[in-house]
Backbone as XML, in Angstrom:
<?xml version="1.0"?>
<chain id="A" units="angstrom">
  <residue number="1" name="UNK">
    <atom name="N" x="0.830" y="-1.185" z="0.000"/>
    <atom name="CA" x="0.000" y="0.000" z="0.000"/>
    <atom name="C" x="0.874" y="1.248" z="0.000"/>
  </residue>
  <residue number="2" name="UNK">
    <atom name="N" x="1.952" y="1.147" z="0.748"/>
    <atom name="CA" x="2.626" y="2.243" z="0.483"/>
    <atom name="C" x="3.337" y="2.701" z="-0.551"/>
  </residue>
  <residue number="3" name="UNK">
    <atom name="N" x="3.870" y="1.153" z="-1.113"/>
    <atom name="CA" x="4.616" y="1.377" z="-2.292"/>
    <atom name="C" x="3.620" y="2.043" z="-3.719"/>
  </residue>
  <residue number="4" name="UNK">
    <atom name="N" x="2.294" y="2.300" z="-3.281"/>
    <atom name="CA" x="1.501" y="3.077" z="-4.526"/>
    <atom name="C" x="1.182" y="3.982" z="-3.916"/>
  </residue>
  <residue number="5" name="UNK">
    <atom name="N" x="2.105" y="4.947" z="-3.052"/>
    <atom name="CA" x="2.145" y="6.176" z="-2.891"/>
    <atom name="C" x="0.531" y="7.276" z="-2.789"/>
  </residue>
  <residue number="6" name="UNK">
    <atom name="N" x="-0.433" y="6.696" z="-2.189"/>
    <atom name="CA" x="-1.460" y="7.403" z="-1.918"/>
    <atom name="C" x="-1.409" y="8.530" z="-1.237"/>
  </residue>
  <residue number="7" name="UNK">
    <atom name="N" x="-2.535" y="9.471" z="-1.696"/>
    <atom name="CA" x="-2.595" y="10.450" z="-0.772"/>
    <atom name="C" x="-2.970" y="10.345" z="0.282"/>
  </residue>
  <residue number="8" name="UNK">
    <atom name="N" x="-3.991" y="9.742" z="0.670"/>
    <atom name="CA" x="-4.426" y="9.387" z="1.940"/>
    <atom name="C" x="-5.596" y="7.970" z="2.341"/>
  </residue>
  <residue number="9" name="UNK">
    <atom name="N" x="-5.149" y="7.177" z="3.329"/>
    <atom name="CA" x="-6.117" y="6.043" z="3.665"/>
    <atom name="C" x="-7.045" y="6.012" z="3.826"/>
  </residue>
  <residue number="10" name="UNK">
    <atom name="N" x="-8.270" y="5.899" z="3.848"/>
    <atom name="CA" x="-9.391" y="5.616" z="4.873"/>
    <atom name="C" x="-9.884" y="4.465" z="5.206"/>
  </residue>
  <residue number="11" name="UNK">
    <atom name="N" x="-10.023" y="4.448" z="6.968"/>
    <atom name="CA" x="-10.580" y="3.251" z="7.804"/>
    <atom name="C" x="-11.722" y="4.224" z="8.249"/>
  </residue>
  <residue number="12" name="UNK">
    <atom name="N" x="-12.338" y="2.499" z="7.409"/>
    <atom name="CA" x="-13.847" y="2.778" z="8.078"/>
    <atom name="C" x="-14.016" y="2.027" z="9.246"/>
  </residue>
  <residue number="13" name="UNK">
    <atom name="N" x="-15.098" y="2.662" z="10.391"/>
    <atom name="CA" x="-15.239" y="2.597" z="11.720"/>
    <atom name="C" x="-15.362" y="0.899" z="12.027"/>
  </residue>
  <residue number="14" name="UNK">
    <atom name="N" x="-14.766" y="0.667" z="12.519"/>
    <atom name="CA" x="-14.375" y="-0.824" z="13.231"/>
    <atom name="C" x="-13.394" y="-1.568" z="12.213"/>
  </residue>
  <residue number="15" name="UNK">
    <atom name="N" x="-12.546" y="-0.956" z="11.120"/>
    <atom name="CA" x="-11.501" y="-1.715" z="10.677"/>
    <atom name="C" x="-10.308" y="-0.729" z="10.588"/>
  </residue>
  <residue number="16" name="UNK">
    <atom name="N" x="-10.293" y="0.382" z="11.958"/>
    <atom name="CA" x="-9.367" y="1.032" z="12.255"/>
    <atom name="C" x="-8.217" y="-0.025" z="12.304"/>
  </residue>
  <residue number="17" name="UNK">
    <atom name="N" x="-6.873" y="0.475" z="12.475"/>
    <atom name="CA" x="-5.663" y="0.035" z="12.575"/>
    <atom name="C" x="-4.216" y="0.556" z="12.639"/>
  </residue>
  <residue number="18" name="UNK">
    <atom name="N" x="-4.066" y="0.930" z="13.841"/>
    <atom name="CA" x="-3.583" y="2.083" z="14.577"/>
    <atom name="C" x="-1.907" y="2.330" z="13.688"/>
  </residue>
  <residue number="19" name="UNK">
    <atom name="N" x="-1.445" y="0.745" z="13.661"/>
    <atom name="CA" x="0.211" y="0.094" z="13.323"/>
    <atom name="C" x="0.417" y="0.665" z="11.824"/>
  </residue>
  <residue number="20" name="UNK">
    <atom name="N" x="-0.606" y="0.182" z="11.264"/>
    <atom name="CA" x="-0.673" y="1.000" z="9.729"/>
    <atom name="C" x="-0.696" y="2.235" z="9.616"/>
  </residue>
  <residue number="21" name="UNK">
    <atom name="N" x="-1.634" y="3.235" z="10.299"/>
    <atom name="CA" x="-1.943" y="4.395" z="10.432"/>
    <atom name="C" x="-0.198" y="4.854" z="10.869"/>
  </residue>
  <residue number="22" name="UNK">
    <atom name="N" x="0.274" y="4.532" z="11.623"/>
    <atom name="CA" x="1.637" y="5.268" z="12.153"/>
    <atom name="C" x="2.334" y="5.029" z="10.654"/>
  </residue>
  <residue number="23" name="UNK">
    <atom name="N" x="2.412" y="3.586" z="10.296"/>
    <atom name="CA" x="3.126" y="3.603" z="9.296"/>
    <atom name="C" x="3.404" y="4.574" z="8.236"/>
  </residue>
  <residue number="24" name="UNK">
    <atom name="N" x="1.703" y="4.687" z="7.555"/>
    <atom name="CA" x="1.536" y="5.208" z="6.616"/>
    <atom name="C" x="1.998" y="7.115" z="6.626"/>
  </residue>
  <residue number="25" name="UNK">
    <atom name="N" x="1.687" y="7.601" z="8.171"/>
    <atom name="CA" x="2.143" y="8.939" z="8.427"/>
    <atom name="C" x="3.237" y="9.263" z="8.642"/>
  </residue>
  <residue number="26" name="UNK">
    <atom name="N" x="4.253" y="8.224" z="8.856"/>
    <atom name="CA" x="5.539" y="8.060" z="8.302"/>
    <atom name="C" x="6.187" y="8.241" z="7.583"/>
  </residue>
  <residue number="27" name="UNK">
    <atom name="N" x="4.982" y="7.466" z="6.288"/>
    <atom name="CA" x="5.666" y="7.848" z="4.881"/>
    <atom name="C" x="4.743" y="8.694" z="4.575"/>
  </residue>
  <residue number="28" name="UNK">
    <atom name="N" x="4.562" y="9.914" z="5.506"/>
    <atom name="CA" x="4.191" y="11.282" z="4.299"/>
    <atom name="C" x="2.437" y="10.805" z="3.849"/>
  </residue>
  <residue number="29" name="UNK">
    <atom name="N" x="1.883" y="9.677" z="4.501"/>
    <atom name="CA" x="0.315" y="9.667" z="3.654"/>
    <atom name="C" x="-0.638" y="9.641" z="4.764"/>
  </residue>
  <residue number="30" name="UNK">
    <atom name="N" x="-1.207" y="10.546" z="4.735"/>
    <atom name="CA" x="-2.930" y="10.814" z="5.599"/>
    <atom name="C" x="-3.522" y="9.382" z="6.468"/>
  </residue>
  <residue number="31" name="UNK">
    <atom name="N" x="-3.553" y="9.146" z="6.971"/>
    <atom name="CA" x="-4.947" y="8.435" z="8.006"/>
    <atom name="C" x="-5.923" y="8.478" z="8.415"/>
  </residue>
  <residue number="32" name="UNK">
    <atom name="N" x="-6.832" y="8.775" z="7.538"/>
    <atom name="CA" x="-8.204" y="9.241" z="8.296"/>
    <atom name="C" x="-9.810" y="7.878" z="8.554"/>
  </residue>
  <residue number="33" name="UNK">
    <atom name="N" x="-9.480" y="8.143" z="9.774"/>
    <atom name="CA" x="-10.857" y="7.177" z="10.211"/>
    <atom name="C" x="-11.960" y="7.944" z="10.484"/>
  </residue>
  <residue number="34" name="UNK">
    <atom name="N" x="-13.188" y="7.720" z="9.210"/>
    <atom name="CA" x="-14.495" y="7.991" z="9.029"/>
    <atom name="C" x="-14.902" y="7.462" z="8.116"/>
  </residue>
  <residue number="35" name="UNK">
    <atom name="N" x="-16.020" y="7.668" z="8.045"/>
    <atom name="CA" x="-16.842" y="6.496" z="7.060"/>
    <atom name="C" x="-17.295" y="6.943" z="5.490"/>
  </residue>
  <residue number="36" name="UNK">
    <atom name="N" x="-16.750" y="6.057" z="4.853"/>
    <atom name="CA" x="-17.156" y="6.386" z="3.333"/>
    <atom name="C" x="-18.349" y="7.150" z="2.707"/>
  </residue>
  <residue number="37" name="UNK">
    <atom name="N" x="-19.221" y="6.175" z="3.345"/>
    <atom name="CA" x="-20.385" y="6.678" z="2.821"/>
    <atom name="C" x="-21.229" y="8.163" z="3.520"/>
  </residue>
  <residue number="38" name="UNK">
    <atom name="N" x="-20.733" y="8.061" z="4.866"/>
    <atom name="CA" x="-20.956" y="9.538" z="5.205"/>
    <atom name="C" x="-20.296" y="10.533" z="4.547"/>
  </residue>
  <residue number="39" name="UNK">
    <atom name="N" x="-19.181" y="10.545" z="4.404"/>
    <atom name="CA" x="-18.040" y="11.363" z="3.851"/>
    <atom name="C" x="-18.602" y="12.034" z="2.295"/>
  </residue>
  <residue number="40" name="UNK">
    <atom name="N" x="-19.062" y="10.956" z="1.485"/>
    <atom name="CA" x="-19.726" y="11.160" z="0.707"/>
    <atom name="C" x="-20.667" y="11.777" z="0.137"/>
  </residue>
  <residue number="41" name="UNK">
    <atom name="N" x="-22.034" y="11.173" z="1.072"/>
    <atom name="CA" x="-23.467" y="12.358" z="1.653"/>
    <atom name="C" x="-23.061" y="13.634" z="2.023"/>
  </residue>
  <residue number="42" name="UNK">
    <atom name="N" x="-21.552" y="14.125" z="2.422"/>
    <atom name="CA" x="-21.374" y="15.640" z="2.802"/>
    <atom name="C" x="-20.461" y="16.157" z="2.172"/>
  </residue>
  <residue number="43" name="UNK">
    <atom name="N" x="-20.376" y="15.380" z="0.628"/>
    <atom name="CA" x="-19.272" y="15.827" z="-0.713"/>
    <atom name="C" x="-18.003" y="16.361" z="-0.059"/>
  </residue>
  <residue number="44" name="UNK">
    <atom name="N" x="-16.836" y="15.336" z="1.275"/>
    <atom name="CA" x="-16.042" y="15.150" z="1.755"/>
    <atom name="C" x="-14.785" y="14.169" z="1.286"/>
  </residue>
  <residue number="45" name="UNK">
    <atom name="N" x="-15.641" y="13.364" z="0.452"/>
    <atom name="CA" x="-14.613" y="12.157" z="-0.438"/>
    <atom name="C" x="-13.210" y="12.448" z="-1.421"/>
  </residue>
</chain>
């Protein structure tokens, strides 16, 4: 996952994952835990 250089993750609520999340802000890419489909409904995606 890192090696395709995303801008940023999203975990949706109950498949958070804290070890990744450090990882990924490590290498420079976002972590954000909220939910897709809300995110969506409030043109946040």
């Amino acid at each position: 996952m890192i090696a395709a250089e995303p801008r940023r993750v999203i975990f949706n609520p109950g498949a958070e994952n804290p070890g990744l999340m450090e990882r990924l802000e490590a290498n420079g890419i976002k972590g954000v835990t909220a939910c897709t489909l809300v995110m969506l409904s409030l043109g946040n995606f």
